[in-house]
C-alpha positions in Angstrom: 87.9 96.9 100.6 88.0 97.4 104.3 90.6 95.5 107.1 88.3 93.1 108.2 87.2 92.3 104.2 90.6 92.4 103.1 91.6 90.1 106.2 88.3 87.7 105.2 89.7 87.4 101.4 93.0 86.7 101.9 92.4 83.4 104.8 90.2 82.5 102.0 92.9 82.4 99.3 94.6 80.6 102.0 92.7 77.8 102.3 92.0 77.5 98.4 96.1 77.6 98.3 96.0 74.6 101.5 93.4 72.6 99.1 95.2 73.3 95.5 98.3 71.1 95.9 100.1 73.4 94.6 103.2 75.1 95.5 103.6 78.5 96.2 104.8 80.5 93.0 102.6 77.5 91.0 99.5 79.0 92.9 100.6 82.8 93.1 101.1 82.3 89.2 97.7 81.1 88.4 96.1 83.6 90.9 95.4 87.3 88.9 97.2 90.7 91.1 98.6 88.6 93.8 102.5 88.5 94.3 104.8 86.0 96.3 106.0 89.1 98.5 101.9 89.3 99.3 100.9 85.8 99.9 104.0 85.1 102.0 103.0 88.5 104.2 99.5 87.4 104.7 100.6 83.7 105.4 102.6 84.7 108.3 100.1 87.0 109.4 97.1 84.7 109.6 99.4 82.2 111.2 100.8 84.8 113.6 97.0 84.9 114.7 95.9 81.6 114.7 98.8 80.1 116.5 98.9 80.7 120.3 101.8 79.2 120.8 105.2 81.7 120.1 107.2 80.3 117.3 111.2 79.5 118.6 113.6 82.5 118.3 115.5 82.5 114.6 118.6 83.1 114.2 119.4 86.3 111.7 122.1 86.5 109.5 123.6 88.9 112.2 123.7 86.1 114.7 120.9 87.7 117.1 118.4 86.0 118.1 115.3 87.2 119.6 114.1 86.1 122.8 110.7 86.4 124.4 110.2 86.2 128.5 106.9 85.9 129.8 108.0 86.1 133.6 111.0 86.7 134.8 111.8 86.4 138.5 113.3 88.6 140.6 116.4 86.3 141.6 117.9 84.7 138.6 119.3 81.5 139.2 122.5 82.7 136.6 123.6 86.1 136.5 126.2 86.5 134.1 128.7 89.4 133.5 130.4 90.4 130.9 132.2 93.9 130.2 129.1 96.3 130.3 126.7 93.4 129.4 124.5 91.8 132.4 122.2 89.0 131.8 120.2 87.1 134.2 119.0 84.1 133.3 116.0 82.5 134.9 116.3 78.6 136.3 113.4 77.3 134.2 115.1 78.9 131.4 114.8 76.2 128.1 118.1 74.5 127.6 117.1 75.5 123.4 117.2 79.1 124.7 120.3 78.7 126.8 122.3 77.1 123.9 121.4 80.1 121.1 122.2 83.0 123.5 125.4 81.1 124.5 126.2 80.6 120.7 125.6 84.1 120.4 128.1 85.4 123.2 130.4 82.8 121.4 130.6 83.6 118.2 130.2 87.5 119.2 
C-alpha cells in the first residue's frame, strides 16, 4: 500500500470510528491489525492536517512548553534578562502565552 493509499485508509477508519459510538480501545478492539499506539498516531496526524489553526502549547512533564511565533518584530515591547537567558517578548504577545512562559521561569 502506498502513502497516499495508506493515508486514504486510515481517514476512512476515522470516520467509521467518528460514526461507531464507540470509544477508542472498544473500536480498536473490534477492528482486525490495528493497535491504539496506531489509531492515536494517525488521529493526530489527520487532525494536524485538517486543522489550520495551531493547537495551544502543552505543557510537558518537564515543564517546557513549546511556543510558536509567526512574526516577531524587531523592537520587543519586553525584553527580559536573566543570567545568560534573553527573551523578547512581542506587545501582541497572548496573555495565555505570557502566563505559561512565566510559570515556566517560575517554577524553573
Amino acid at each position: 500500500m502506498n502513502r497516499k493509499e495508506k493515508y486514504e485508509c486510515w481517514k476512512s477508519r476515522m470516520e467509521d470510528f467518528e460514526a461507531s459510538g464507540q470509544t477508542i480501545p472498544e473500536w480498536v478492539s473490534s477492528q482486525e491489525g490495528i493497535t491504539e499506539y496506531q489509531f492515536h498516531y494517525w488521529r493526530k496526524k489527520l487532525k494536524a492536517e485538517t486543522d489550520p489553526s495551531p493547537n495551544p502549547p502543552q505543557v510537558d512533564c518537564h515543564g517546557w512548553t513549546t511556543l510558536e511565533v509567526s512574526s516577531m518584530s524587531t523592537n520587543p515591547a519586553i525584553e527580559l534578562k536573566m543570567d545568560d537567558l534573553s527573551l523578547m517578548i512581542p506587545e501582541d504577545v497572548s496573555e495565555h502565552h505570557l502566563s505559561l512562559v512565566l510559570r515556566v521561569l517560575r517554577n524553573g
